[in-house]
C-alpha positions as CSV (number, residue, x, y, z in Angstrom):
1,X,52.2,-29.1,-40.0
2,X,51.3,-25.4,-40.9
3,X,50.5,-23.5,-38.1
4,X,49.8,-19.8,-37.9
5,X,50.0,-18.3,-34.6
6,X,47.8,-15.2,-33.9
7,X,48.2,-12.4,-30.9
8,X,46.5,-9.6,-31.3
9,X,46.8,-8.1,-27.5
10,X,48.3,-4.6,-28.6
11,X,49.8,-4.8,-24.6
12,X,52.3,-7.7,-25.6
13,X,55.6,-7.2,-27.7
14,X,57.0,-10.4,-29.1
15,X,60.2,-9.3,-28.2
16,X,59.6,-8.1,-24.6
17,X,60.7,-9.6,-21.7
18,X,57.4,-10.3,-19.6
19,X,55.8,-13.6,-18.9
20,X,53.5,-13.5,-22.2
21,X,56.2,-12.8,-24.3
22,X,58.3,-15.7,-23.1
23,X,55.7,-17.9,-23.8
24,X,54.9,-16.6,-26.8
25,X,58.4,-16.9,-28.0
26,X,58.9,-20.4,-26.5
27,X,56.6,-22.0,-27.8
28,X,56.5,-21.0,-31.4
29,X,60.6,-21.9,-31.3
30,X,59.8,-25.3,-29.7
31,X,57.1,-25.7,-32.7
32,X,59.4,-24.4,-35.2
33,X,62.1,-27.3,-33.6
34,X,60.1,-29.8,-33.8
35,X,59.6,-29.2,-37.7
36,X,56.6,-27.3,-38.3
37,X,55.8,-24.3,-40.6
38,X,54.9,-21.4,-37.6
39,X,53.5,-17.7,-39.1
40,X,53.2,-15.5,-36.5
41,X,51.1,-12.5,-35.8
42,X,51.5,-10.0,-33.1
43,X,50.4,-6.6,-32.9
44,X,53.6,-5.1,-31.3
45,X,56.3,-6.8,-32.6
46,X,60.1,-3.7,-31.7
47,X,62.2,-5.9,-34.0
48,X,60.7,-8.4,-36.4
49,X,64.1,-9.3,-38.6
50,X,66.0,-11.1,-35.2
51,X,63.1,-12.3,-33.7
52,X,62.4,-14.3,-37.1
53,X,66.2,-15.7,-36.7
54,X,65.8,-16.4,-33.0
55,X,62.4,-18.6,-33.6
56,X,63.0,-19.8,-36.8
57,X,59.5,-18.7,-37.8
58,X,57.9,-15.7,-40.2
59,X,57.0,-13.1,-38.1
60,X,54.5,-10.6,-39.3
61,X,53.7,-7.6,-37.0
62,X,50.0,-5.8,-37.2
63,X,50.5,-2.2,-35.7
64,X,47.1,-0.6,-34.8
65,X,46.3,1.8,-37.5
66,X,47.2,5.9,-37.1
67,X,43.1,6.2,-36.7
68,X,43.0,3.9,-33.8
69,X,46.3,5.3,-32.1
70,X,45.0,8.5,-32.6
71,X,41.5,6.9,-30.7
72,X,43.5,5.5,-28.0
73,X,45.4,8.7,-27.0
74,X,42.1,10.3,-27.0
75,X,40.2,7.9,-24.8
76,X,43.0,8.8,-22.4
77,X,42.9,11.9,-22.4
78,X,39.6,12.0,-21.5
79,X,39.9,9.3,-18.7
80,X,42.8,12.2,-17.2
81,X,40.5,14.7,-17.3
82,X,37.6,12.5,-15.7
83,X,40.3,11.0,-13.1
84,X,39.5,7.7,-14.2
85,X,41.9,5.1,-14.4
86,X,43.9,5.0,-17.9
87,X,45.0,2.5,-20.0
88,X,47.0,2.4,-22.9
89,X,44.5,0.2,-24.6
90,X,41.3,1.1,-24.0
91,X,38.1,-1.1,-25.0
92,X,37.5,0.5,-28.1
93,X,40.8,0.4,-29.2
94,X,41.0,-3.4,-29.0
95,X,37.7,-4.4,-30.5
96,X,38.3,-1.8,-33.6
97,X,42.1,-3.4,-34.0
98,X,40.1,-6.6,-35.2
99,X,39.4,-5.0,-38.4
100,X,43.0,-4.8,-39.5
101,X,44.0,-8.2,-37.8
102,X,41.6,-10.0,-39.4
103,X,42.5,-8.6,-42.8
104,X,46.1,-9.5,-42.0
105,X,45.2,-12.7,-40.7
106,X,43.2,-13.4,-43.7
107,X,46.1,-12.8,-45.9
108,X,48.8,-14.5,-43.9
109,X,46.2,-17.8,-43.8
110,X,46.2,-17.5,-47.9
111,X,49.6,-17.6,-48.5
112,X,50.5,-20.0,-45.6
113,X,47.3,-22.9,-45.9
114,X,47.8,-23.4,-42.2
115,X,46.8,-26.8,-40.8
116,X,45.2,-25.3,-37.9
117,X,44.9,-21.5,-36.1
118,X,46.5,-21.6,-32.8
119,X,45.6,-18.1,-31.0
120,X,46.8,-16.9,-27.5
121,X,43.4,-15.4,-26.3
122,X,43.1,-11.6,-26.3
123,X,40.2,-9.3,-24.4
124,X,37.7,-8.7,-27.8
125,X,40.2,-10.8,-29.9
126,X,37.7,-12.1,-32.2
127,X,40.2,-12.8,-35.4
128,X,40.6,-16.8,-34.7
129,X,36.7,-17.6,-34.8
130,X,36.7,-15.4,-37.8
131,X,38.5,-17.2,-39.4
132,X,38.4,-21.0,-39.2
133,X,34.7,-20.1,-39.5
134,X,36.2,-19.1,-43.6
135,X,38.5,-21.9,-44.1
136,X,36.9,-24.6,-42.3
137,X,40.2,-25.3,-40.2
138,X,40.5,-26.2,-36.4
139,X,41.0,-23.8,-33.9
140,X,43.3,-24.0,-30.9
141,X,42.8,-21.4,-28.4
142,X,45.2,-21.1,-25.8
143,X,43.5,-19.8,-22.8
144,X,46.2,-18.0,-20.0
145,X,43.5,-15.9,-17.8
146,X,39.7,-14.6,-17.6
147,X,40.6,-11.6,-19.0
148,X,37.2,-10.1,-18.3
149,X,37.7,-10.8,-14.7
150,X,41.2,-9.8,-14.5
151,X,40.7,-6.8,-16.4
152,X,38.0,-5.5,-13.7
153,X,39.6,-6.8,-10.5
154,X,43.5,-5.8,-10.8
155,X,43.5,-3.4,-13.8
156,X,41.8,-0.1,-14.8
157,X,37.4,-0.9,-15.3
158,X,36.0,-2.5,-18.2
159,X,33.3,0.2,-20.3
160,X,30.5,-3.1,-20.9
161,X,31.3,-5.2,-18.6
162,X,28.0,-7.7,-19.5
163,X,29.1,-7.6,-23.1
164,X,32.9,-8.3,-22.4
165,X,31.5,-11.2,-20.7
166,X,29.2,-12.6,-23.5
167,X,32.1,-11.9,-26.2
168,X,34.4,-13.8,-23.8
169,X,32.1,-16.6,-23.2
170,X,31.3,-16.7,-27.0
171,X,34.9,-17.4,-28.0
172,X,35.5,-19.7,-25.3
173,X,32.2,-21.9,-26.3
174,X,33.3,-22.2,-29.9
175,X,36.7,-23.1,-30.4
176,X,37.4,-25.8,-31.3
177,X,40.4,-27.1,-28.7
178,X,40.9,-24.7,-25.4
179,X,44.3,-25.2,-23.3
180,X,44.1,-24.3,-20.3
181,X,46.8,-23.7,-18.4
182,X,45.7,-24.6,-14.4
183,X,42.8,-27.1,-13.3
184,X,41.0,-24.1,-11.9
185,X,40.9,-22.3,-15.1
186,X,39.4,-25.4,-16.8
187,X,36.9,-25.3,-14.2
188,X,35.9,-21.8,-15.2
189,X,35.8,-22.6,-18.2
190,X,33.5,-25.1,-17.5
191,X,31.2,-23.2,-15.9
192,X,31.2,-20.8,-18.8
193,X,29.7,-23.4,-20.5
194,X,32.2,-25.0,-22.5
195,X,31.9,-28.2,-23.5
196,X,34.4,-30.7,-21.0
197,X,35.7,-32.7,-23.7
198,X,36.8,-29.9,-25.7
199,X,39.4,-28.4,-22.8
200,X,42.8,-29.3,-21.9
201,X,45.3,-28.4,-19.2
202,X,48.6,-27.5,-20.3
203,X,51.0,-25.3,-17.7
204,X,53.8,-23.1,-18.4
205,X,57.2,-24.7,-18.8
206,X,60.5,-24.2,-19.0
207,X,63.7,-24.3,-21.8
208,X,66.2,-26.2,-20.1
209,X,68.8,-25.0,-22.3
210,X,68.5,-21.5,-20.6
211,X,67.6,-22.7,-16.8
212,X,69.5,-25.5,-15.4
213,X,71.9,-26.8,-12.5
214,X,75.2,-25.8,-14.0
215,X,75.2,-21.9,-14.4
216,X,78.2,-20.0,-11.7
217,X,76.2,-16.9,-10.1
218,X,79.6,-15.8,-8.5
219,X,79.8,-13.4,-11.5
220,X,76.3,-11.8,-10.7
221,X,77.4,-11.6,-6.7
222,X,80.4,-10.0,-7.8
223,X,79.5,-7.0,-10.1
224,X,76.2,-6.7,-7.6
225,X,78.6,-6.8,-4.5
226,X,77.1,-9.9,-3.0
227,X,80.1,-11.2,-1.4
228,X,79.3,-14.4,0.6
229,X,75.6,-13.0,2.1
230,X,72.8,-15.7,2.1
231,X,71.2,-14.5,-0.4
232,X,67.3,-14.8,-1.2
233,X,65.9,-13.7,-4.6
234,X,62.4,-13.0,-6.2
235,X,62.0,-12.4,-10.0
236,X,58.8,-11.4,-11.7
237,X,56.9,-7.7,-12.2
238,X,56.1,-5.6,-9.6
239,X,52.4,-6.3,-9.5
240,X,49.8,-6.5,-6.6
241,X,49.0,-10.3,-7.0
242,X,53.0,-11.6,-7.0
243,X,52.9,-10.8,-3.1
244,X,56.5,-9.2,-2.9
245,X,55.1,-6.6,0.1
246,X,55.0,-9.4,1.9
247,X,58.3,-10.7,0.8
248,X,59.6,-7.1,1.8
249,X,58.4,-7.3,5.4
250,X,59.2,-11.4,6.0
251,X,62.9,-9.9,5.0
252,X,63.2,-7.0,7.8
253,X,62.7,-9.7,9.7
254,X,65.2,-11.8,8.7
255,X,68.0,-8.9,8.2
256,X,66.9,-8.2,12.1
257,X,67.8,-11.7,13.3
258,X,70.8,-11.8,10.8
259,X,72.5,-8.8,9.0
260,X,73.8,-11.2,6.7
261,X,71.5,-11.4,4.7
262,X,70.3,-9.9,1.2
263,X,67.5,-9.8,-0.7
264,X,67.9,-9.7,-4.5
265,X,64.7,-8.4,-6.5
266,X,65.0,-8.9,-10.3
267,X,62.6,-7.4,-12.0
268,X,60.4,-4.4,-12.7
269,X,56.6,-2.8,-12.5
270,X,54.3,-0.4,-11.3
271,X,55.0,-1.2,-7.6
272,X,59.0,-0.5,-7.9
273,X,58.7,3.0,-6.5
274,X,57.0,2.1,-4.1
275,X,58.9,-1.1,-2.9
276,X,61.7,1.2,-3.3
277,X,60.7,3.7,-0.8
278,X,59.6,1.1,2.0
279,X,63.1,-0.2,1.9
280,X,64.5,3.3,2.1
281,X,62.1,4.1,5.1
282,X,62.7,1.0,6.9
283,X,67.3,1.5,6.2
284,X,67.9,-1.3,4.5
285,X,69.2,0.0,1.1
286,X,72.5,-1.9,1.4
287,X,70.6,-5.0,2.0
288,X,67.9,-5.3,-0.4
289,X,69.3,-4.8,-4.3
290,X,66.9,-3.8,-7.1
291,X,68.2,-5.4,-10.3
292,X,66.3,-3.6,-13.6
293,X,66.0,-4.8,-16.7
294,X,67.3,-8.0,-17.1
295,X,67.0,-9.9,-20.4
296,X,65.2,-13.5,-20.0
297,X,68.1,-15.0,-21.3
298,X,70.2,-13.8,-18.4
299,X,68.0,-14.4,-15.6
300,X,69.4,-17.7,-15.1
301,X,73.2,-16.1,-13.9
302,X,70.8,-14.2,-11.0
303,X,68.9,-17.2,-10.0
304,X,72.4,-19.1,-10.2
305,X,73.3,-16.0,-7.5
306,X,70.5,-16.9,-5.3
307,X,70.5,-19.4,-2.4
308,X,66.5,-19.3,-2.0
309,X,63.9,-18.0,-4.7
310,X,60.8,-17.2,-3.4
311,X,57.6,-17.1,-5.4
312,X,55.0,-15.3,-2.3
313,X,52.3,-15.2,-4.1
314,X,48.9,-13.7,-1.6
315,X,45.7,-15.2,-1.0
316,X,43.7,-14.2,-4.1
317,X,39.8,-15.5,-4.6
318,X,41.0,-16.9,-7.9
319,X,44.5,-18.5,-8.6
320,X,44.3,-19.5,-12.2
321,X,47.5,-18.5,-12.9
322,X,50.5,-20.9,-14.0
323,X,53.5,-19.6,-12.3
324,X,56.3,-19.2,-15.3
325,X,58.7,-18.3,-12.4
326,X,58.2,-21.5,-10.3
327,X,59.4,-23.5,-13.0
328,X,62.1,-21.7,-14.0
329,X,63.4,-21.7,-10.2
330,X,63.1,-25.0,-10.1
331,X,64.8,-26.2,-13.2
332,X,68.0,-23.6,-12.3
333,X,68.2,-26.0,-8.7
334,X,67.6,-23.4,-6.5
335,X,65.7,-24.0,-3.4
336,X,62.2,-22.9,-3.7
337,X,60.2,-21.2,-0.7
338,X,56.3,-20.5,-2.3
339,X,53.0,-19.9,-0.9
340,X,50.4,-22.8,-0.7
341,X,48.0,-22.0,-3.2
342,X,46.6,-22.8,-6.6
343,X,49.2,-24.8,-9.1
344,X,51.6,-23.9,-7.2
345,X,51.0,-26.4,-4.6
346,X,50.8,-28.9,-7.1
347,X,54.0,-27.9,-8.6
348,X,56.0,-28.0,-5.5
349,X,56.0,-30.7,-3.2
350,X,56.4,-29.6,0.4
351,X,59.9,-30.9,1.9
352,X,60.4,-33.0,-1.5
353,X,61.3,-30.0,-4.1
354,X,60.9,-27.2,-2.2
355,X,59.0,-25.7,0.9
356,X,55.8,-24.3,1.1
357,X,53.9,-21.9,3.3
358,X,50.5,-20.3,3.8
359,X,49.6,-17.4,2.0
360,X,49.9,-13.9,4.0
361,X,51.6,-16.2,6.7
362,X,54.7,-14.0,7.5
363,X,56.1,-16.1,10.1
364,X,55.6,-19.2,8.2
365,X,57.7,-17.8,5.0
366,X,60.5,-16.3,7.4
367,X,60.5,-19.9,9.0
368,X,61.5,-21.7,5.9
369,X,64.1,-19.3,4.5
370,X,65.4,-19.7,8.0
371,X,65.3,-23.4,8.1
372,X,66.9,-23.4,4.6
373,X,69.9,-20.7,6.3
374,X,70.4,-23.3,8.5
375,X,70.9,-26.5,6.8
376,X,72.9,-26.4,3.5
377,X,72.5,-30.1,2.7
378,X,68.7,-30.0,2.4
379,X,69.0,-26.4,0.6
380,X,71.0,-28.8,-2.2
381,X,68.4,-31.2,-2.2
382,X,65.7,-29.6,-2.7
383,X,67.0,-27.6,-5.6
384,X,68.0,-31.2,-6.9
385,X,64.9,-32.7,-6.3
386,X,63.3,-29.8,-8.0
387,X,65.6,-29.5,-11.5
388,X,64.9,-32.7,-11.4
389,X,61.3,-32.7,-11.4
390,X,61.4,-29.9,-14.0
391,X,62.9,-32.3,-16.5
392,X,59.6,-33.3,-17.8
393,X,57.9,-29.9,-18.2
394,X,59.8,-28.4,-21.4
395,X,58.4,-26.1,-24.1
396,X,59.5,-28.5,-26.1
397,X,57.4,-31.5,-24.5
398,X,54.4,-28.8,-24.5
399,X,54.8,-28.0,-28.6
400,X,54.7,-32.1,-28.8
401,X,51.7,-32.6,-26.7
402,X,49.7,-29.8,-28.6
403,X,50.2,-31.7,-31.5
404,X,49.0,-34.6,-30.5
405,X,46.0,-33.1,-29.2
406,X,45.1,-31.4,-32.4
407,X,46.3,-34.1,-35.2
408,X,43.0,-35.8,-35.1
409,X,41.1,-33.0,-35.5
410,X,42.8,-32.1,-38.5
411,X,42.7,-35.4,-40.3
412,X,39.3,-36.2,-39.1
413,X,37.9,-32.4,-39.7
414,X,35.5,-33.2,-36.5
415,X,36.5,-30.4,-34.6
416,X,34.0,-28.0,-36.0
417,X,32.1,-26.5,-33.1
418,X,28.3,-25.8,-33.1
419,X,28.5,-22.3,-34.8
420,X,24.7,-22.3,-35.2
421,X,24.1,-22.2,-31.9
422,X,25.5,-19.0,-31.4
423,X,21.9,-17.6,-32.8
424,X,20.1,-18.9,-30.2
425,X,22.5,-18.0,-27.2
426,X,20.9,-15.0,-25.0
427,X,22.0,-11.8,-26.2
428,X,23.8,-9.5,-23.5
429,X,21.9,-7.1,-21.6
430,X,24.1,-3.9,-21.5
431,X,22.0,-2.2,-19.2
């Protein structure tokens, strides 16, 4: 099949190295592998020629126009001078960068005659219902977070909160296929008001040509001066909602009962200097190493250097997420310690593929790193257990199951969702 792929979140580079980007990547090369014609669109794309070698896909980047840049650095200077939150991409900025993605969306779609639009969904991305609404084509929109939500509870305020919501809402209600990528997400979804049968679930994954049992950390332990320590590792951004605060403190504990011990942070974030001052404060920079900047394709050699990973994820009121770094622990072997809570909990198995404790509960998350310390053998087998687990959730497998979701809907052209009843949904009250 043809399939063009559309991102136009201006805060995601193809070629970076966070979580989005990953999947972004993966998933177009496990399309691309399985034979189909993939044209990607992405607003930020740093180097378009290798990434097109690397996913063995066209890759056409849509900057946000000198106007809209210009808007953008405007908007914030005027949130510094209120002493409001800034953000790089503010409201405006997004909903105006339509214009140009949708004209380059519109060209790309003529020359490619894809099969079906499959669109990571943006805050005000609008582009996808635009236009399989012109050229009568299904529309796979892959869902990874309320973004509305998100946006006002971990990030810098929304400026219309009720109309973010009923644009949100709106593209949710007429796609034509949503993935979802946890069982509570569908069940927002749901209550938005989309229609069940036109949602799927589909978590993250993992390429098992990158993560897998038979990587040798001693070269990471060596050049980071690991020597024999236990070592237990984290990787992921320095964010409020991946719990590492907690991680931090659960790890003075341990250092106190054993000195032996090291904790291995690989990653980076707005939280790093802080983290790095707590550790500082409490005198344990020669047991806690900060390691920046790591490529995705070499975090397996660090998780190969780790005897535990840890994913501490905190209580949150929503847990929609689909941890990309529990299955990548998993599928490198390593023992997994995680908080009980949203797919997570499904993921691991308690005692089976890993060990599981409750969120916020300190004691409980020092209790099985130290029951793991303790007993090598089930340390082995639970990083066994869990590679082994992870041998059915490739990128790979996902590309192949999207497929099969969308294939009839493209032969039977029955996917086309209710676009008059968008005139009689209730308009947004902005007041």
């Amino acid at each position: 099949m043809k399939v063009l792929y559309l991102c136009s979140d201006a805060s995601i580079d193809l070629t970076g190295q966070k979580g989005a980007s990953i999947h972004i990547r993966s998933l177009v090369r496990a399309l691309a592998d399985l034979g189909h014609e993939v044209t990607v669109l992405c607003t930020q794309v740093s180097s378009p020629t290798s990434i097109e070698a690397e996913l063995h896909a066209k890759v056409r980047p849509v900057p946000l126009t000198g106007w809209n840049q210009g808007l953008a650095r405007a908007v914030r200077a005027g949130d510094r001078f209120l002493r409001k939150p800034t953000r790089k991409f503010p409201d405006a900025v997004r909903a105006l960068h339509n214009l140009r993605f949708f004209r380059a969306a519109t060209d790309a779609a003529r020359k490619l005659h894809p099969d079906f639009i499959y669109e990571r969904y943006s805050l005000w991305g609008t582009v996808g219902l635009r236009l399989v609404k012109d050229r009568s084509i299904p529309l796979v929109l892959e869902v990874n977070a309320p973004l509305t939500y998100e946006q006002q509870r971990y990030r810098a305020s929304l400026t219309c909160p009720p109309l973010a919501r009923w644009v949100e809402r709106r593209i949710w209600r007429k796609a034509g296929l949503l993935l979802a990528v946890s069982e509570p997400l569908r069940s927002q979804l749901q209550r938005a008001g989309v229609q069940p049968e036109r949602i799927r679930v589909l978590p993250n994954a993992v390429n098992p040509g990158l993560f897998h049992a038979g990587l040798d950390g001693q070269p990471v332990r060596e050049r980071l001066k690991l020597g024999g320590r236990f070592v237990v590792g984290f990787v992921g951004t320095f964010k409020g909602w991946h719990g590492v605060e907690l991680l931090l403190a659960a790890f003075g504990d341990l250092h106190r009962a054993d000195p032996s011990t090291q904790l291995l942070l690989v990653g980076d974030g707005p939280l790093r200097p802080r983290f790095e001052e707590e550790v500082r404060e409490a005198g344990l920079q020669d047991a806690v190493t900060f390691a920046r900047g790591v490529a995705h394709q070499d975090v397996p050699h660090y998780l190969a250097a780790m005897d535990v990973a840890v994913a501490p994820y905190p209580a949150l009121d929503e847990f929609y997420f689909s941890p990309l770094k529990v299955f990548e622990y998993m599928a490198a072997s390593r023992a997994v310690v995680a908080s009980r809570t949203g797919q997570v909990a499904e993921v691991v198995v308690d005692g089976v593929t890993g060990l599981l404790y409750e969120p916020g509960d300190r004691a409980g998350l020092v209790n099985c790193i130290q029951r793991l310390q303790k007993d090598a053998v089930l340390r082995h087998e639970l990083g066994r257990k869990a590679s082994a687990a992870c041998s059915v959730r490739t990128w790979s497998q996902n590309a192949a199951q999207i497929i099969d979701w969308v294939e009839p809907l493209v032969n039977r052209n029955a996917w086309l969702p209710r676009l008059a009843e968008a005139d009689d949904e209730v308009q947004p009250s902005v007041s």
